[in-house]
Biotite code that builds the C-alpha atoms (Angstrom):
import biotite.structure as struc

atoms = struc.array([
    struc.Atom([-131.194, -132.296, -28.678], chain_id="A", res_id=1, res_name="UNK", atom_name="CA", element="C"),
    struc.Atom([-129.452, -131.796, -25.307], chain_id="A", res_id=2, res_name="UNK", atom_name="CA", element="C"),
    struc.Atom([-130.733, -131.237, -22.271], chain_id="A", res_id=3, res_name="UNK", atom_name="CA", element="C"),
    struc.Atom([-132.841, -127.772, -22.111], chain_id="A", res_id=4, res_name="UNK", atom_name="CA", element="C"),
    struc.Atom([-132.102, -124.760, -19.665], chain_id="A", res_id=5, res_name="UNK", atom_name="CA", element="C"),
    struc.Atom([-134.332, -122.055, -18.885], chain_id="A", res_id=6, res_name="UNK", atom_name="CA", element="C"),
    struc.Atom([-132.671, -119.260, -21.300], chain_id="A", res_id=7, res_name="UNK", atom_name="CA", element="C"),
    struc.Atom([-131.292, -121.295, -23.532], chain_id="A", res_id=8, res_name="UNK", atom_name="CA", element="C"),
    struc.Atom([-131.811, -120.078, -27.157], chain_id="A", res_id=9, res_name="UNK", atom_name="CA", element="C"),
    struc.Atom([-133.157, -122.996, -29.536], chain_id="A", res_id=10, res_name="UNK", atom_name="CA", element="C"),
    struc.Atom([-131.543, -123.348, -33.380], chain_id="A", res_id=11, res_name="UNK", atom_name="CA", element="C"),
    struc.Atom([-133.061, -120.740, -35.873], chain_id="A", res_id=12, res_name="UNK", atom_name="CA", element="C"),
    struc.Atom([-135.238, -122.219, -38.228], chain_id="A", res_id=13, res_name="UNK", atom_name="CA", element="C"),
    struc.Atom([-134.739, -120.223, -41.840], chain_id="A", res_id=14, res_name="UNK", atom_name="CA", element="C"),
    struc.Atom([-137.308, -121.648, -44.338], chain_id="A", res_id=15, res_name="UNK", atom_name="CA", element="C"),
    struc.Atom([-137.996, -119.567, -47.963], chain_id="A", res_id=16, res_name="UNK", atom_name="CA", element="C"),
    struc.Atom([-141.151, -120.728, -49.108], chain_id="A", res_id=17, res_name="UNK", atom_name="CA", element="C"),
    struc.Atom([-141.234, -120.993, -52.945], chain_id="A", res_id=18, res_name="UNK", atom_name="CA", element="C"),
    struc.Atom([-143.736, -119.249, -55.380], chain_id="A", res_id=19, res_name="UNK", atom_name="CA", element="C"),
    struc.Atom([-146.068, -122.689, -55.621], chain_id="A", res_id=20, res_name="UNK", atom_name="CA", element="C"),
    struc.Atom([-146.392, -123.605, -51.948], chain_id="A", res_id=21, res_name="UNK", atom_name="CA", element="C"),
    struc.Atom([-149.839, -121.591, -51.414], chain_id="A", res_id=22, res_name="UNK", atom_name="CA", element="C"),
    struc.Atom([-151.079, -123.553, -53.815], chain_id="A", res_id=23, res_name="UNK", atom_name="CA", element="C"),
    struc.Atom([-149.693, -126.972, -52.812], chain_id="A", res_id=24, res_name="UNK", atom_name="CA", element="C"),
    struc.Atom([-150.456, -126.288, -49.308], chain_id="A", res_id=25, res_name="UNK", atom_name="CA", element="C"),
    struc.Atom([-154.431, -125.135, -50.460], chain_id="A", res_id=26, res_name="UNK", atom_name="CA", element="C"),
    struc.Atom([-154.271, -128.689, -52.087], chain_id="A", res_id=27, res_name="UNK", atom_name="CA", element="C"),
    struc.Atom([-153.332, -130.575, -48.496], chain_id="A", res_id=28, res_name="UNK", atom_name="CA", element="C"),
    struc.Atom([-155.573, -128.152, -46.603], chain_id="A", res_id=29, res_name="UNK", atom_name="CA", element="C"),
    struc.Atom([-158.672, -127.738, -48.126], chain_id="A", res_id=30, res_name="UNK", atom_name="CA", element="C"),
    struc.Atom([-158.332, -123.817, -47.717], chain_id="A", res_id=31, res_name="UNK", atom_name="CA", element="C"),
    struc.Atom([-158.448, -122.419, -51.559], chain_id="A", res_id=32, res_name="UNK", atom_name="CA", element="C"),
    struc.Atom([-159.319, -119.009, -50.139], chain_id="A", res_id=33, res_name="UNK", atom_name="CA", element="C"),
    struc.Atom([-158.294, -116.822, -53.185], chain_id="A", res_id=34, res_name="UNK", atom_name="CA", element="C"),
    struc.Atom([-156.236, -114.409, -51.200], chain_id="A", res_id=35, res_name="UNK", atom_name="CA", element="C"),
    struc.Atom([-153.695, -117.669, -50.948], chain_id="A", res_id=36, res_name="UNK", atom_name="CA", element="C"),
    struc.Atom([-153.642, -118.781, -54.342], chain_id="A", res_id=37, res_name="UNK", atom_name="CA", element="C"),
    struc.Atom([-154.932, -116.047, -56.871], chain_id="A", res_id=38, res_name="UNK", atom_name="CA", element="C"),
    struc.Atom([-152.439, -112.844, -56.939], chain_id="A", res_id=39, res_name="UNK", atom_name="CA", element="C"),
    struc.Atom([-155.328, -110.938, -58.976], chain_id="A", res_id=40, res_name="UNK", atom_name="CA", element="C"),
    struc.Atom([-157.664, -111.392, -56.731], chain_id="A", res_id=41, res_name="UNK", atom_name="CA", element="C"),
    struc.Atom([-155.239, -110.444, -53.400], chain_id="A", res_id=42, res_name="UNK", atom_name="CA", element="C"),
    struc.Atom([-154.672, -107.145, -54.931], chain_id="A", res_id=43, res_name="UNK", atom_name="CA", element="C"),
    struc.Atom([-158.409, -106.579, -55.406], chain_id="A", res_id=44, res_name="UNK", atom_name="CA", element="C"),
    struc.Atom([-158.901, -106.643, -51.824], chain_id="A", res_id=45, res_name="UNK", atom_name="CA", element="C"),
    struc.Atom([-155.960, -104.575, -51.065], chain_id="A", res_id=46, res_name="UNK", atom_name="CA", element="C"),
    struc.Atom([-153.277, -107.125, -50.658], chain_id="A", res_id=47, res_name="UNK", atom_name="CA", element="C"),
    struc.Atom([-150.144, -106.966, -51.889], chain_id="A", res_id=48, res_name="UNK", atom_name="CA", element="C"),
    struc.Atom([-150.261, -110.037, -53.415], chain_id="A", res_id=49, res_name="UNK", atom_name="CA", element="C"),
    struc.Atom([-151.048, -113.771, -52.469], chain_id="A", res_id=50, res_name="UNK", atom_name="CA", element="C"),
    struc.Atom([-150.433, -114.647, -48.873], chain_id="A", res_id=51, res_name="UNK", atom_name="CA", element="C"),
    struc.Atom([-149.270, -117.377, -46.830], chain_id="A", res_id=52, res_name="UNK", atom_name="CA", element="C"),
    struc.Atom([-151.609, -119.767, -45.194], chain_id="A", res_id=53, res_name="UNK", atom_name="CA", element="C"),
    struc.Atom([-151.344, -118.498, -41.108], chain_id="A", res_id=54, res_name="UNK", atom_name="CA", element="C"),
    struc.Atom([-151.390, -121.911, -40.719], chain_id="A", res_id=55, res_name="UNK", atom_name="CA", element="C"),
    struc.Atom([-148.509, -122.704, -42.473], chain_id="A", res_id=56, res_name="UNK", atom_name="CA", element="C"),
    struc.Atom([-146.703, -120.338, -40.587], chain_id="A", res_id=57, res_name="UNK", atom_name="CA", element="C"),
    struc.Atom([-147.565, -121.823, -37.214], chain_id="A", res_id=58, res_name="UNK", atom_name="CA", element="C"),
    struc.Atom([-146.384, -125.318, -38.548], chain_id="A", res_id=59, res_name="UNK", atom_name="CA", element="C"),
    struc.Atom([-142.579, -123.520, -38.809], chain_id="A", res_id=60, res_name="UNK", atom_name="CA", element="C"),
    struc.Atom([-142.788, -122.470, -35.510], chain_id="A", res_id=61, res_name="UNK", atom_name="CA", element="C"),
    struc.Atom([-144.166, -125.693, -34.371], chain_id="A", res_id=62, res_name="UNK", atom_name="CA", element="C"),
    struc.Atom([-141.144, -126.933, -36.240], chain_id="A", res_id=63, res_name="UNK", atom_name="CA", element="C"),
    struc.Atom([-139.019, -125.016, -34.797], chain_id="A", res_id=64, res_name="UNK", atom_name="CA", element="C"),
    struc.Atom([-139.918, -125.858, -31.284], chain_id="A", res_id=65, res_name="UNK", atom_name="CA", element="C"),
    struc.Atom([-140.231, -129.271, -31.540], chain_id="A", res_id=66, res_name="UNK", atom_name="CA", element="C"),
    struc.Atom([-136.782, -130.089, -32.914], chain_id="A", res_id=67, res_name="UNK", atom_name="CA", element="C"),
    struc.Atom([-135.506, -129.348, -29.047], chain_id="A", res_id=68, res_name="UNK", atom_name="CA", element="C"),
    struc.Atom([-137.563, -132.033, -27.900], chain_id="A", res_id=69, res_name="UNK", atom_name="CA", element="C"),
    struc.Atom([-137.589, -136.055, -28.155], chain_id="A", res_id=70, res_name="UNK", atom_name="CA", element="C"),
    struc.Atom([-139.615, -135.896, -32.151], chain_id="A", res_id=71, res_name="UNK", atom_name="CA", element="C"),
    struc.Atom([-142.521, -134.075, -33.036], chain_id="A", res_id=72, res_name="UNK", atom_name="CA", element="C"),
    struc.Atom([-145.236, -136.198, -31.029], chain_id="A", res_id=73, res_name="UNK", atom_name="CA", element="C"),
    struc.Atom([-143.349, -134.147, -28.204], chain_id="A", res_id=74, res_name="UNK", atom_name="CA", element="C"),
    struc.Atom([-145.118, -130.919, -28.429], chain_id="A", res_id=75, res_name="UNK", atom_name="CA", element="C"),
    struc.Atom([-147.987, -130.658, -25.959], chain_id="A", res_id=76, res_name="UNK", atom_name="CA", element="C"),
    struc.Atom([-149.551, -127.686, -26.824], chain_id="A", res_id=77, res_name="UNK", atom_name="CA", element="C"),
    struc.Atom([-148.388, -124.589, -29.618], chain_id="A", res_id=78, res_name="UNK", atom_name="CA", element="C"),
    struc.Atom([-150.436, -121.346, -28.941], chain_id="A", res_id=79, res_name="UNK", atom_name="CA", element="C"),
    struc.Atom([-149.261, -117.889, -31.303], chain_id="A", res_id=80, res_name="UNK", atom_name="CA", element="C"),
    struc.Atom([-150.015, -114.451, -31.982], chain_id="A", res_id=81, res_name="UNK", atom_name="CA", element="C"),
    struc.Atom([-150.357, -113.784, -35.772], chain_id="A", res_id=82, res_name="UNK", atom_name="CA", element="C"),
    struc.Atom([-149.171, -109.994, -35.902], chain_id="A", res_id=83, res_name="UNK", atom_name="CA", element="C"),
    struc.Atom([-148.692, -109.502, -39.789], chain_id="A", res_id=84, res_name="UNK", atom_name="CA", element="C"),
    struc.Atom([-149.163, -110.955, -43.251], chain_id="A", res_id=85, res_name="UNK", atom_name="CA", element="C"),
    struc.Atom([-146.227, -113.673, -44.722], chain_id="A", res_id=86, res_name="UNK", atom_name="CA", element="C"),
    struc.Atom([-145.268, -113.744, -48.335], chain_id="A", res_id=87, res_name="UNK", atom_name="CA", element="C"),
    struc.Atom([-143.930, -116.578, -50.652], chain_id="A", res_id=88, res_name="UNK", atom_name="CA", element="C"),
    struc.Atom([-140.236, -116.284, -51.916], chain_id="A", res_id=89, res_name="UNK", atom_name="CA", element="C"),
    struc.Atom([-139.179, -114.333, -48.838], chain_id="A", res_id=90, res_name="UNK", atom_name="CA", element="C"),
    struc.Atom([-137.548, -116.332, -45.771], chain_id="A", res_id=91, res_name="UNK", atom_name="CA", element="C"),
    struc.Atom([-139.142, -116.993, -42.938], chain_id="A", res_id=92, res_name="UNK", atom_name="CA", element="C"),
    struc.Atom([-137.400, -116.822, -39.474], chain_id="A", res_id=93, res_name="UNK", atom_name="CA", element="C"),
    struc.Atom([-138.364, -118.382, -36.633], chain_id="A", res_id=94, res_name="UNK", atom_name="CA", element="C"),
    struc.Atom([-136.303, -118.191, -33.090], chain_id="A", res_id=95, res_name="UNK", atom_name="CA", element="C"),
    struc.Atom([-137.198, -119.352, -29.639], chain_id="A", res_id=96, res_name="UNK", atom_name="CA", element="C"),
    struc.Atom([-136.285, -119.272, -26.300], chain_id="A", res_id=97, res_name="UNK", atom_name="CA", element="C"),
    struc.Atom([-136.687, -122.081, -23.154], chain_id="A", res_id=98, res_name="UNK", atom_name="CA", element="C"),
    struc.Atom([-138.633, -120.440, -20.475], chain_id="A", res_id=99, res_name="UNK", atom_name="CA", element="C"),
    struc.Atom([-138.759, -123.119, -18.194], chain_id="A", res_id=100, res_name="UNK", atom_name="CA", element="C"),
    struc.Atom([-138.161, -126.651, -17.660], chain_id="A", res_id=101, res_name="UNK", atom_name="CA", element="C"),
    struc.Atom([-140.126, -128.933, -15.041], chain_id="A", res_id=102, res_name="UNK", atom_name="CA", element="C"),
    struc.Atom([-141.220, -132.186, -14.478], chain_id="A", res_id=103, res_name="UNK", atom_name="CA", element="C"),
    struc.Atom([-140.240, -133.727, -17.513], chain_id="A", res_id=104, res_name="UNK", atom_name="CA", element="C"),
    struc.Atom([-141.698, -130.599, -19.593], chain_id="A", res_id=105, res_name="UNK", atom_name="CA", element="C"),
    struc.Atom([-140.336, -127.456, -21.283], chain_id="A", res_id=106, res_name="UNK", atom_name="CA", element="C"),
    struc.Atom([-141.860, -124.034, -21.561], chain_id="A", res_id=107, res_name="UNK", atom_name="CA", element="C"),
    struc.Atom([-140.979, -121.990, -25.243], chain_id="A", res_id=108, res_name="UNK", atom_name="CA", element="C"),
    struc.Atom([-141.632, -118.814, -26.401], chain_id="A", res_id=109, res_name="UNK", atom_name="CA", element="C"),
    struc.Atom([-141.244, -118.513, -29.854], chain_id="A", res_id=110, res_name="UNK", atom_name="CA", element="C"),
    struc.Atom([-141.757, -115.436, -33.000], chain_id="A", res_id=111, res_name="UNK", atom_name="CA", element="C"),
    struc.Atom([-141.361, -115.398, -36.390], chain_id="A", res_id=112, res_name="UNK", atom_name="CA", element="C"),
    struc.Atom([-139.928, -112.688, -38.750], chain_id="A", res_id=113, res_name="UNK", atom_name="CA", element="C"),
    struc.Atom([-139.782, -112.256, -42.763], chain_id="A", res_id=114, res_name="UNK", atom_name="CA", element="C"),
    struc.Atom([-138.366, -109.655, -44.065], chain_id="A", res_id=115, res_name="UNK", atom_name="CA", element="C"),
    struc.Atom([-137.441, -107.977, -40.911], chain_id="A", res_id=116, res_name="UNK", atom_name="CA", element="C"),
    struc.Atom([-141.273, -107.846, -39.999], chain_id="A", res_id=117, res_name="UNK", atom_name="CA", element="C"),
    struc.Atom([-142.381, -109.584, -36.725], chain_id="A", res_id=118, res_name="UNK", atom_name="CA", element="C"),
    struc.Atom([-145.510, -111.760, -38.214], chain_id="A", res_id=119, res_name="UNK", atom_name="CA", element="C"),
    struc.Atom([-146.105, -114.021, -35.177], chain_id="A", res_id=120, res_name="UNK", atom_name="CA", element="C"),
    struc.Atom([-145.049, -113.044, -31.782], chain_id="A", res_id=121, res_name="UNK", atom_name="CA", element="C"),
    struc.Atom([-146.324, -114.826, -28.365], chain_id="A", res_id=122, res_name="UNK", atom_name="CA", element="C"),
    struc.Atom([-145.844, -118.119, -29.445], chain_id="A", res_id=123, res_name="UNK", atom_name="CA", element="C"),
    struc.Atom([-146.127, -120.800, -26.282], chain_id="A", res_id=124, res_name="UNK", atom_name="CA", element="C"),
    struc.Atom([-145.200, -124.376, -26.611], chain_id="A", res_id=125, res_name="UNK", atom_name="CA", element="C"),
    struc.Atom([-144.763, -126.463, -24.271], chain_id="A", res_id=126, res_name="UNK", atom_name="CA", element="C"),
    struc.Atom([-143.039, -129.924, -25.004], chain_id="A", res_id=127, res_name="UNK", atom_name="CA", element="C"),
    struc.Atom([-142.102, -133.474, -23.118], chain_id="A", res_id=128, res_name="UNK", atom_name="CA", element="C"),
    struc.Atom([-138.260, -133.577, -22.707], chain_id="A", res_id=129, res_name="UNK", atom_name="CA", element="C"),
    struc.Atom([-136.267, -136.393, -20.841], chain_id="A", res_id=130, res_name="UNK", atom_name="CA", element="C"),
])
């Protein structure tokens, strides 16, 4: 990526996760919680159906942020808010915004939206950039 300013908006990331990945991503997590991975059981408890891993959603913005640096061993540190509940098969957004750049390191604020609901907000990276 080019060299970061403060108020520079960072690409978009766009990313539709597909009816299996709860399940896959269960698999490479170890968290089979039912409310990922069972749509019965979700609704039980008042869901609307299964939900993404808040995990998973993290890793887009975390994704997201550190395609502006120098590769992904460039993030330093990803903090975010989780404000709402994600859903396979709609598309996840995820923008960002340089806050600051010093010393060698650049500040990021980062949300998420699906489906025109905010689901993280308050993301904070910071990352090493030349």
């Amino acid at each position: 990526m080019s060299k970061l300013e403060p108020g520079q908006a960072l690409p978009e990331l766009k990313v539709t996760p597909d009816k299996f990945l709860t399940t896959r991503y269960a698999g490479a997590s170890g968290d089979f919680n039912p409310i990922h991975i069972d749509d019965e059981f979700a609704q039980s408890v008042g869901l609307p159906g299964r939900i993404l891993h808040g995990l998973w959603m993290m890793a887009q913005v975390a994704r997201a942020v550190g395609a502006a640096g120098e590769g992904p061993d460039a993030l330093r540190s990803l903090a975010v808010q989780f404000r709402g509940m994600g859903f396979p098969e709609q598309e996840l957004s995820v923008s960002a915004t340089v806050k600051d750049v010093s010393d060698g390191i650049a500040t990021v604020e980062a949300e998420a939206f699906q489906d025109g609901r905010r689901i993280i907000r308050k993301g904070q990276a910071t990352l090493r950039v030349s």
